[in-house]
DRENGUFI-350198 format. One record per residue: x, y, z of N, C-alpha, C, O in turn; residue in three letters. Coordinates in steps of 0.2 Angstrom, whole numbers. Layout:
N
(seti (X, Y, Z), (X, Y, Z), (X, Y, Z), (X, Y, Z), ALA),
...
//
This chain:
223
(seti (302, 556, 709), (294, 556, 710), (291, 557, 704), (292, 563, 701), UNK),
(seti (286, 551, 701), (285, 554, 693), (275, 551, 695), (271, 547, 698), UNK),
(seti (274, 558, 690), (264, 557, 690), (264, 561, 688), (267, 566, 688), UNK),
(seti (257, 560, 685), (254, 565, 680), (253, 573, 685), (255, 574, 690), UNK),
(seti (249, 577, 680), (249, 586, 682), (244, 584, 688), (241, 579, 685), UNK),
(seti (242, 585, 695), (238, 585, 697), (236, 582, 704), (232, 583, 708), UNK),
(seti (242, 575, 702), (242, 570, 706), (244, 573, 713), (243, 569, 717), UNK),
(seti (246, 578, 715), (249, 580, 720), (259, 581, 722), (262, 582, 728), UNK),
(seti (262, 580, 717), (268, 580, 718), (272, 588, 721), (277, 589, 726), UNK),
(seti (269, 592, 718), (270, 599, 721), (269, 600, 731), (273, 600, 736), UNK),
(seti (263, 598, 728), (261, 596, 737), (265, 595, 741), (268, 598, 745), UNK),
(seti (266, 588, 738), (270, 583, 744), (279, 587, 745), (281, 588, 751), UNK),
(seti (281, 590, 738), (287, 595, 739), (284, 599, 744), (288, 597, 749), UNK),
(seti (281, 602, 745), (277, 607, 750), (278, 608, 757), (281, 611, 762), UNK),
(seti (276, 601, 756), (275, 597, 763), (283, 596, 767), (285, 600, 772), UNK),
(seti (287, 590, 762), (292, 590, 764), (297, 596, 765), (301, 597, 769), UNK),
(seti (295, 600, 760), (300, 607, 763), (299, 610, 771), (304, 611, 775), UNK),
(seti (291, 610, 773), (289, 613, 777), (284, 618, 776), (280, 620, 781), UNK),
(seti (282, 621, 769), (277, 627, 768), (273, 624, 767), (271, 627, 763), UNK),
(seti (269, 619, 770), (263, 617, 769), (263, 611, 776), (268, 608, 776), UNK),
(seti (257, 610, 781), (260, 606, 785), (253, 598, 784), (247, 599, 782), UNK),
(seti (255, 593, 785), (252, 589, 782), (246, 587, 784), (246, 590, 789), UNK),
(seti (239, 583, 784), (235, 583, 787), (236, 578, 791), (233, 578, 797), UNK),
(seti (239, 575, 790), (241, 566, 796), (249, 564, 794), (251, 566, 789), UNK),
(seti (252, 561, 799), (258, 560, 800), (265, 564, 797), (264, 570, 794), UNK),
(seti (269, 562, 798), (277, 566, 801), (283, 567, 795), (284, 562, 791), UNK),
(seti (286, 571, 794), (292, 571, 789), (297, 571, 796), (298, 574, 801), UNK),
(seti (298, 566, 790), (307, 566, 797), (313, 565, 791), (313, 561, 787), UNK),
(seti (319, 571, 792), (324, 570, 787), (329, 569, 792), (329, 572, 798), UNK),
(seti (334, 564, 790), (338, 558, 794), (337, 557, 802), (341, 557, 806), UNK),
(seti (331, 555, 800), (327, 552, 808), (326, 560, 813), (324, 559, 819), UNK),
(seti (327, 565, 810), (322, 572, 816), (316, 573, 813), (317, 571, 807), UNK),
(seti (310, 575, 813), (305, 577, 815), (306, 585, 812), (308, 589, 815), UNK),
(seti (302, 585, 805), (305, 593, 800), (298, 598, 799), (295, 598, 793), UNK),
(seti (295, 601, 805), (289, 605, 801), (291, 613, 797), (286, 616, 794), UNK),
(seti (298, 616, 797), (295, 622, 795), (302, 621, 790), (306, 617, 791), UNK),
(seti (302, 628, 784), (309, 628, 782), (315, 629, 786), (316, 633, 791), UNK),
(seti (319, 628, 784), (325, 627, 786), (332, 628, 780), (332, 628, 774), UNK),
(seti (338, 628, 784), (343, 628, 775), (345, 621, 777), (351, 619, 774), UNK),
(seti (344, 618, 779), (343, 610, 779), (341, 606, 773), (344, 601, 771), UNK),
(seti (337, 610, 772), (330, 608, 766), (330, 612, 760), (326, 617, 758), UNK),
(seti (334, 610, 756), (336, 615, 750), (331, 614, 744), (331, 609, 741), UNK),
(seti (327, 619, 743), (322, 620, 736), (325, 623, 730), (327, 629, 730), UNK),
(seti (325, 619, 725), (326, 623, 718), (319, 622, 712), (319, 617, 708), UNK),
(seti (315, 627, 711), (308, 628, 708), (306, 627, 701), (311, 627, 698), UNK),
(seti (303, 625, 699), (301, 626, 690), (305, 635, 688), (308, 636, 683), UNK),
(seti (304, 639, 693), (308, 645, 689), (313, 645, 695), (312, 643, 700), UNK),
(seti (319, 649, 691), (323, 650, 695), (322, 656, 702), (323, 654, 708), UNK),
(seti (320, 662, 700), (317, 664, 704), (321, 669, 709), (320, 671, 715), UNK),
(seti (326, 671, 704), (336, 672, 705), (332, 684, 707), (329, 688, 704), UNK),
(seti (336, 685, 714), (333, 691, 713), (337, 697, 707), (343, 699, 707), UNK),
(seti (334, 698, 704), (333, 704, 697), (340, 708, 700), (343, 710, 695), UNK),
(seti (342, 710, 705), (344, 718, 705), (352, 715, 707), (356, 720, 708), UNK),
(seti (353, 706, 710), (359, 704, 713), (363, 702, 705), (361, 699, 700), UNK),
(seti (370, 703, 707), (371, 695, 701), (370, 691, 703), (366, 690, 707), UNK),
(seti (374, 687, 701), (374, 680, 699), (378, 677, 707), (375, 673, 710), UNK),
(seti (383, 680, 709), (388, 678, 713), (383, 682, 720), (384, 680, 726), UNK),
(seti (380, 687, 719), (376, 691, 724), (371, 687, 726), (371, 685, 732), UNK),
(seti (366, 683, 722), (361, 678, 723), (363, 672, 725), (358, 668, 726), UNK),
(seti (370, 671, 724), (373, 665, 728), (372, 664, 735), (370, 660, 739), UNK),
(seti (376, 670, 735), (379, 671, 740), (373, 674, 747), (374, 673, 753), UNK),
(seti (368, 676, 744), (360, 680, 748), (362, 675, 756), (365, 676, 761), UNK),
(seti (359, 669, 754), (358, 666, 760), (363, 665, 765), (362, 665, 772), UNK),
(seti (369, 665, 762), (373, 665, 767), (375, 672, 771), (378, 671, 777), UNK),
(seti (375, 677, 768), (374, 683, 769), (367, 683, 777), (368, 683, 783), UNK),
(seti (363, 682, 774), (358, 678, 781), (359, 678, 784), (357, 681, 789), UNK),
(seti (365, 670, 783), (365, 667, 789), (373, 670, 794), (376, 667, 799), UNK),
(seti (374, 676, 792), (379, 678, 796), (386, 674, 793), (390, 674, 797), UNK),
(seti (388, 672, 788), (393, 667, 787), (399, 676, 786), (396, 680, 784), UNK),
(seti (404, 676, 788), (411, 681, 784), (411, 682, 778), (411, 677, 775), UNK),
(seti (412, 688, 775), (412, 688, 770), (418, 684, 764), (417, 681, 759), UNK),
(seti (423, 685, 767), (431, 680, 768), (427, 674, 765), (428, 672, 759), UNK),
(seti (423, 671, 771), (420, 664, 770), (415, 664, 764), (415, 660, 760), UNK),
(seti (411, 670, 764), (403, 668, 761), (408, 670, 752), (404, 668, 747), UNK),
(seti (414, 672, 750), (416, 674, 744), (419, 668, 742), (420, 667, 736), UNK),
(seti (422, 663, 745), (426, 655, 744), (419, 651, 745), (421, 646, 742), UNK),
(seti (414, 650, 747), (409, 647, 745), (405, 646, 739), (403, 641, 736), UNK),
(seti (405, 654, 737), (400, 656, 732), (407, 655, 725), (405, 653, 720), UNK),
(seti (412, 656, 726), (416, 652, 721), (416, 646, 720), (416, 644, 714), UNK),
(seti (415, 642, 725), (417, 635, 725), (409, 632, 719), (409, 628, 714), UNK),
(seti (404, 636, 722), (399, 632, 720), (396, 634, 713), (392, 632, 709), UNK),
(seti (400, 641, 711), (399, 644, 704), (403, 638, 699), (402, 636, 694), UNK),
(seti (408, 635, 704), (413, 634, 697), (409, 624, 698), (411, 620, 694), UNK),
(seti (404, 621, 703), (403, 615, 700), (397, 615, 698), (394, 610, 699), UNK),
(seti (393, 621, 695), (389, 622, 692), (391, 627, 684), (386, 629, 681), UNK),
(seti (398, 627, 682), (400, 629, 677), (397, 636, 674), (394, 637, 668), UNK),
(seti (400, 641, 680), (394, 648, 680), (400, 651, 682), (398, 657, 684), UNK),
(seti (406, 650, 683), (412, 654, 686), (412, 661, 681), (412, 666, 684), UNK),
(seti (411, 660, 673), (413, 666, 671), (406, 671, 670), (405, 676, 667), UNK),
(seti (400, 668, 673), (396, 674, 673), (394, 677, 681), (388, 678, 682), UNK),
(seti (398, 677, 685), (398, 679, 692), (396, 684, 693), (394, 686, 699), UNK),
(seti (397, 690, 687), (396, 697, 691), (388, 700, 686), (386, 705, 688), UNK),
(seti (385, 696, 679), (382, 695, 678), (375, 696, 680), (375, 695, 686), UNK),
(seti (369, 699, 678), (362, 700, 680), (359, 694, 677), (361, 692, 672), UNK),
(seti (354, 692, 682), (348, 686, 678), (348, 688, 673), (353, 685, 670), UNK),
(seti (343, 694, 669), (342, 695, 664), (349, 694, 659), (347, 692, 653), UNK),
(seti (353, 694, 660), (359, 690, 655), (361, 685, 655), (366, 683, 652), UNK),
(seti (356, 678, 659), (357, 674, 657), (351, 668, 653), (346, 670, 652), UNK),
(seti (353, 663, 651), (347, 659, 646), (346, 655, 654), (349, 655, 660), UNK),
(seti (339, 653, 651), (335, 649, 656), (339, 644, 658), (340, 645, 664), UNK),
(seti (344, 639, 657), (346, 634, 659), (352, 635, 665), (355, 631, 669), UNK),
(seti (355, 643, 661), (359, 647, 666), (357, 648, 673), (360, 646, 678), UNK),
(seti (351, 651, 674), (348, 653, 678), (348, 648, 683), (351, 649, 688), UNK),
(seti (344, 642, 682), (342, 635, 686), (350, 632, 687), (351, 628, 692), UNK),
(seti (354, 634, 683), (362, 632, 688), (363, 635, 693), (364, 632, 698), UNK),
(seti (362, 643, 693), (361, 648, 697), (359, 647, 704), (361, 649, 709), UNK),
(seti (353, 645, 701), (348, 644, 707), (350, 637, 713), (348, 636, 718), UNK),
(seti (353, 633, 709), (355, 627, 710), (360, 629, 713), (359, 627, 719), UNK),
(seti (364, 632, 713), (373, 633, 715), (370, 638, 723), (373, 638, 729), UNK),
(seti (365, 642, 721), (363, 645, 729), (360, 641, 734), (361, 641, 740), UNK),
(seti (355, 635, 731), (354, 631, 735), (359, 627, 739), (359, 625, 745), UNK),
(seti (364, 626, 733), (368, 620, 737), (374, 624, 743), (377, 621, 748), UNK),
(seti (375, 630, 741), (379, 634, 745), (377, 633, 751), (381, 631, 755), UNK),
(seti (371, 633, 755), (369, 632, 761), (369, 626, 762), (366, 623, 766), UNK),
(seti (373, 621, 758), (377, 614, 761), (371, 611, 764), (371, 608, 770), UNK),
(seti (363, 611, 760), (358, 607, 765), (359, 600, 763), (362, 598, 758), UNK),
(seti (356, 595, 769), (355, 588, 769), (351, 585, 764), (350, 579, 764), UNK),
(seti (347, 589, 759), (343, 587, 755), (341, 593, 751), (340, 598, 753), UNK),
(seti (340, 590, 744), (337, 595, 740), (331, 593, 736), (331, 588, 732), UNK),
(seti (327, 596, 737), (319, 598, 734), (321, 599, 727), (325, 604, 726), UNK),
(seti (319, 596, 721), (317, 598, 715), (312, 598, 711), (310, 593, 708), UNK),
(seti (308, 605, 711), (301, 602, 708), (298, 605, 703), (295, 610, 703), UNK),
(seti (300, 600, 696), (300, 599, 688), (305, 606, 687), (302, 610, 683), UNK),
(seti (311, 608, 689), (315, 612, 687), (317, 613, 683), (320, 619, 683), UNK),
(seti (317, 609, 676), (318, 608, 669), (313, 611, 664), (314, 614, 659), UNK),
(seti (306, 609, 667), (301, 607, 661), (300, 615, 658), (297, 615, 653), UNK),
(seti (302, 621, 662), (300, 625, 656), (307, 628, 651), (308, 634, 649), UNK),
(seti (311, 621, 650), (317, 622, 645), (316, 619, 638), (313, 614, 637), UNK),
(seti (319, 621, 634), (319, 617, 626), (324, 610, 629), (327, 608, 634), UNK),
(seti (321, 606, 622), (323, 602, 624), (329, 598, 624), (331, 593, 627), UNK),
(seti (334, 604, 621), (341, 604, 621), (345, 604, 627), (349, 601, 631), UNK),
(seti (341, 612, 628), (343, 613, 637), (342, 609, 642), (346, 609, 647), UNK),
(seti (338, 605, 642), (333, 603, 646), (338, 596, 646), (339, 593, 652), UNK),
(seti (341, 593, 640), (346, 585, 642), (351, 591, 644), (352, 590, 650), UNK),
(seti (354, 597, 643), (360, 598, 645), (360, 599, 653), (365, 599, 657), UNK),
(seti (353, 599, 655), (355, 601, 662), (352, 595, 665), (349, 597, 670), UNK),
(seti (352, 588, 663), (350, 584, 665), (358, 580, 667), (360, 578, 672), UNK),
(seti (361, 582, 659), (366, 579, 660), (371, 583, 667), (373, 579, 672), UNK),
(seti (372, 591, 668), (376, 592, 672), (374, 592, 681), (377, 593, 686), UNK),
(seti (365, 591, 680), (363, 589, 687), (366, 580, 690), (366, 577, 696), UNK),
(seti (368, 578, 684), (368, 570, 686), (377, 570, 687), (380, 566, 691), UNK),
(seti (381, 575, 683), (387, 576, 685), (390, 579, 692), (395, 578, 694), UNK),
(seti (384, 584, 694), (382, 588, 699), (382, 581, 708), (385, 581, 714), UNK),
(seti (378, 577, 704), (376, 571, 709), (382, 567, 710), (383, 565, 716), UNK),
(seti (384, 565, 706), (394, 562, 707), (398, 562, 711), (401, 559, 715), UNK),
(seti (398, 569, 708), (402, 576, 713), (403, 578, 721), (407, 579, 724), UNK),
(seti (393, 576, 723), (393, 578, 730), (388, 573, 734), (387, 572, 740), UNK),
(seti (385, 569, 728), (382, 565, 732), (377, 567, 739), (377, 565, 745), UNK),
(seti (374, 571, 735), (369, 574, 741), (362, 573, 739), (360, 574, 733), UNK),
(seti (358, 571, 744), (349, 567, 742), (346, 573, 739), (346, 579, 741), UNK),
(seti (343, 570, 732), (342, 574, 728), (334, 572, 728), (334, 566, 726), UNK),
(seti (327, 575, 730), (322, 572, 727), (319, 577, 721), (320, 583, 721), UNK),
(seti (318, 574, 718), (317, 577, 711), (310, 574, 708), (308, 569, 707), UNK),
(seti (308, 580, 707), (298, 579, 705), (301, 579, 696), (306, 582, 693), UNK),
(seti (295, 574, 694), (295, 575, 686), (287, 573, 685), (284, 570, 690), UNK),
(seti (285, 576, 677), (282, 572, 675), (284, 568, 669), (281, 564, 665), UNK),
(seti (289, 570, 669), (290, 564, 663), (296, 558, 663), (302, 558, 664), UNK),
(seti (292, 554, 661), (295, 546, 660), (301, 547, 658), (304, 548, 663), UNK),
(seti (305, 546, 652), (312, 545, 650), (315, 552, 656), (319, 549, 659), UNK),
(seti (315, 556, 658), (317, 560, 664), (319, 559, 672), (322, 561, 676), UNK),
(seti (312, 554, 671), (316, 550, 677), (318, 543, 677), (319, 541, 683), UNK),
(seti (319, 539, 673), (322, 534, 671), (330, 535, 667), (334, 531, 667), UNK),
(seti (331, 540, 666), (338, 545, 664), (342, 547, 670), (348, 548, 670), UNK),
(seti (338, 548, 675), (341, 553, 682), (340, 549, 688), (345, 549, 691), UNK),
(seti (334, 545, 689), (334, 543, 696), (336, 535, 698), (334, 530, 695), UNK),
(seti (339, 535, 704), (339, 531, 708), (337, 524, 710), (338, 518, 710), UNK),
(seti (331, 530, 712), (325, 526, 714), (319, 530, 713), (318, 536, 713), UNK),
(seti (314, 526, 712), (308, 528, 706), (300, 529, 711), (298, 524, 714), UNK),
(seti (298, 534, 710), (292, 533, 717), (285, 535, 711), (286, 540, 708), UNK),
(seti (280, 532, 709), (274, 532, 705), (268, 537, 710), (266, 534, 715), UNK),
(seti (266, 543, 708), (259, 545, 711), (254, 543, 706), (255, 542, 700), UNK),
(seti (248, 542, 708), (241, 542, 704), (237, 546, 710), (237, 546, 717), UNK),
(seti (234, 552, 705), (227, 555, 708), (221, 554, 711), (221, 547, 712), UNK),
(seti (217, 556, 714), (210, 555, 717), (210, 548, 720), (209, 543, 718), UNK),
(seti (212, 549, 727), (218, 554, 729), (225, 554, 726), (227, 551, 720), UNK),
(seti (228, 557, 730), (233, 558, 728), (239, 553, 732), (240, 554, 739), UNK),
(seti (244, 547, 729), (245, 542, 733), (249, 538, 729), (248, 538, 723), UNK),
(seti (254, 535, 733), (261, 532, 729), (258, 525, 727), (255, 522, 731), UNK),
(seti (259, 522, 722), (257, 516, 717), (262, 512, 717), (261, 506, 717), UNK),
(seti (268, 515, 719), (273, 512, 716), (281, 513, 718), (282, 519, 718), UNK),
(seti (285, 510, 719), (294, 510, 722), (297, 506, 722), (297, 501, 725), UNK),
(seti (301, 507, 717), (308, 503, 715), (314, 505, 715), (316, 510, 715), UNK),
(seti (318, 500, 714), (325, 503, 713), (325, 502, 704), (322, 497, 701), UNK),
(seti (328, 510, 702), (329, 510, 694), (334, 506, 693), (340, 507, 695), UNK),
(seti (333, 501, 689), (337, 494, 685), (344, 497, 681), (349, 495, 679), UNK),
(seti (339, 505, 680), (343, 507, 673), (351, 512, 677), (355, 515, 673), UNK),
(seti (350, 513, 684), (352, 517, 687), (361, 515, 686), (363, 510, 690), UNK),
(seti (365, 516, 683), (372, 516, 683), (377, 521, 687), (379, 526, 685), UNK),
(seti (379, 517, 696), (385, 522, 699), (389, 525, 697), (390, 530, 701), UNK),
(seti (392, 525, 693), (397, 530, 688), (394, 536, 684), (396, 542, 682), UNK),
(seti (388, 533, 685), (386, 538, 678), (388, 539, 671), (387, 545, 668), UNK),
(seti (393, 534, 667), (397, 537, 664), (394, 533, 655), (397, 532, 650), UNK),
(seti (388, 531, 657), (382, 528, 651), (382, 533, 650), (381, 537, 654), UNK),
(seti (381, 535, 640), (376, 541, 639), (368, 540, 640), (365, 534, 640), UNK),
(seti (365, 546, 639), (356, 544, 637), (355, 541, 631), (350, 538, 631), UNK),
(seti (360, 541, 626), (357, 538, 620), (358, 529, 619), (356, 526, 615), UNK),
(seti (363, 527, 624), (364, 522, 626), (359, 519, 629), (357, 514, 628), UNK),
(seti (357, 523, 636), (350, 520, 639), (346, 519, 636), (343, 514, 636), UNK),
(seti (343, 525, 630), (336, 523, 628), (338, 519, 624), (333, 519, 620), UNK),
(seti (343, 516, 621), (343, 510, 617), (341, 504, 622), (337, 499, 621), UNK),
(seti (343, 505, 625), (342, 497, 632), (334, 493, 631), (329, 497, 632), UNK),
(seti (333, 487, 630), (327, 486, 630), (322, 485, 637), (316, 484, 639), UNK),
(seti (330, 488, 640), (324, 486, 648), (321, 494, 650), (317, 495, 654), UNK),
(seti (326, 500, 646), (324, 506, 645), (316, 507, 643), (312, 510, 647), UNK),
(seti (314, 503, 636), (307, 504, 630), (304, 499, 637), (299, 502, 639), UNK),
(seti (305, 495, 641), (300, 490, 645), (299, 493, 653), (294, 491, 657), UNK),
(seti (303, 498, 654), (300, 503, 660), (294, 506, 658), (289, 506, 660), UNK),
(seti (297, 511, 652), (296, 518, 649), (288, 514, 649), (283, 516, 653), UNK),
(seti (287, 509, 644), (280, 508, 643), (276, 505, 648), (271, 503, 646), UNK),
(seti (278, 502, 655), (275, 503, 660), (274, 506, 663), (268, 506, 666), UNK),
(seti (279, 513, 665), (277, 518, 667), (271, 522, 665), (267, 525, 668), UNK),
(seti (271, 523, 658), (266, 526, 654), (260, 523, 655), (255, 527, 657), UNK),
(seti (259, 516, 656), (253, 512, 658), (249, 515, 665), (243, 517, 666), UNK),
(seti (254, 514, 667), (253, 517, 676), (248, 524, 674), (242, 524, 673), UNK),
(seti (253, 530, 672), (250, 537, 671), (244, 538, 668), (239, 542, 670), UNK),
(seti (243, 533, 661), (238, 533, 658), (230, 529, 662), (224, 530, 661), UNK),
(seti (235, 524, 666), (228, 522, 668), (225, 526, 673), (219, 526, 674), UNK),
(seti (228, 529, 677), (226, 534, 681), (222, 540, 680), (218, 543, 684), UNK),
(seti (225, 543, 673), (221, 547, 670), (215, 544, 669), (210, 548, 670), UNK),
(seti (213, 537, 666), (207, 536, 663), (204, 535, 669), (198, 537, 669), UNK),
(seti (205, 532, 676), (203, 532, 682), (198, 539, 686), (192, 540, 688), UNK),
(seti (204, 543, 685), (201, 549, 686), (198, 553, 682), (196, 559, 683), UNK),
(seti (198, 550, 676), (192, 553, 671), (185, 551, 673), (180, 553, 670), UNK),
//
């Protein structure tokens, strides 16, 4: 889902999660009817949001703790999902000891541990450098290979979601309202294309500067 600051993308996460309920019409995740949170409906944030006082394998492990899972079980989960998020060796580890992009793996490997039917991503990246920020592009998209589990993922930025997604959904502001739905051309099943090969692609510069159109004109819209 890509649109400028304001357009409503937050929201619409909101919504689909369950923390916000809509003013007309129904979320339905694989055809049921979804008004409140659930561990069906897995959210991973702009911050990680990881609690301060657990590690790393502790905040994994929270929810399932929750949900009543065995400890037996809740300790080969929270393995499992340390090591396809490449966090095995800081399990025992406090937030505070790790870098930002540490963290949102973190946060990500707690999400996925409650094995939901979907995951919620809302601009998860943007407050990382820019290094960080392809490495954990690159290892969410190797993350996606792996388990093939419905990923929506908010962005505002263009080459980020032409690099990551599937399929490409456009908001524009006032109101707030989808423009636009495609299958991404650039989307390769394998995944096994680098980024610096896609953005050489010409059909890469012939998105990018459509989509930029779309965003731009919207702003001047609602200017």
């Amino acid at each position: 889902m890509l649109g400028p600051s304001g357009c409503g993308k937050s929201s619409l996460v909101n919504i689909i999660a369950g923390y916000l309920e809509p003013t007309e019409g129904t979320v339905r995740i694989n055809g049921s009817i979804h008004t409140k949170p659930d561990p069906h409906v897995g959210v991973v944030f702009q911050h990680a949001n990881l609690f301060p006082w657990l590690s790393i394998a502790g905040n994994v492990a929270f929810g399932l703790r929750m949900a009543g899972v065995p400890r037996k079980e809740r300790k080969r989960i929270v393995a499992e999902y340390l090591a396809l998020v490449g966090l095995e060796e800081a399990a025992d580890l406090l937030p505070h000891q790790l870098s930002g992009g540490m963290k949102q793996r973190a946060a990500l490997a707690r999400t996925l541990a409650a094995e939901p039917s979907i995951v919620l991503m809302d601009e998860p990246f943007s407050a990382l450098d820019a290094l960080t920020r392809e490495s954990m592009q690159l290892h969410l998209r190797s993350i996606w290979q792996r388990t093939r589990i419905c990923i929506f993922f908010i962005t505002h930025d263009v080459d980020e979601a032409l690099l990551l997604g599937r399929r490409i959904l456009v908001m524009q502001p006032g109101p707030g309202r989808i423009v636009q739905d495609f299958a991404n051309p650039l989307f390769r099943e394998q995944l096994d294309v680098p980024f610096d090969e896609l953005r050489a692609n010409k059909e890469f510069t012939a998105l990018r500067r459509h989509l930029l159109a779309l965003i731009a004109g919207s702003r001047t819209t609602n200017d």
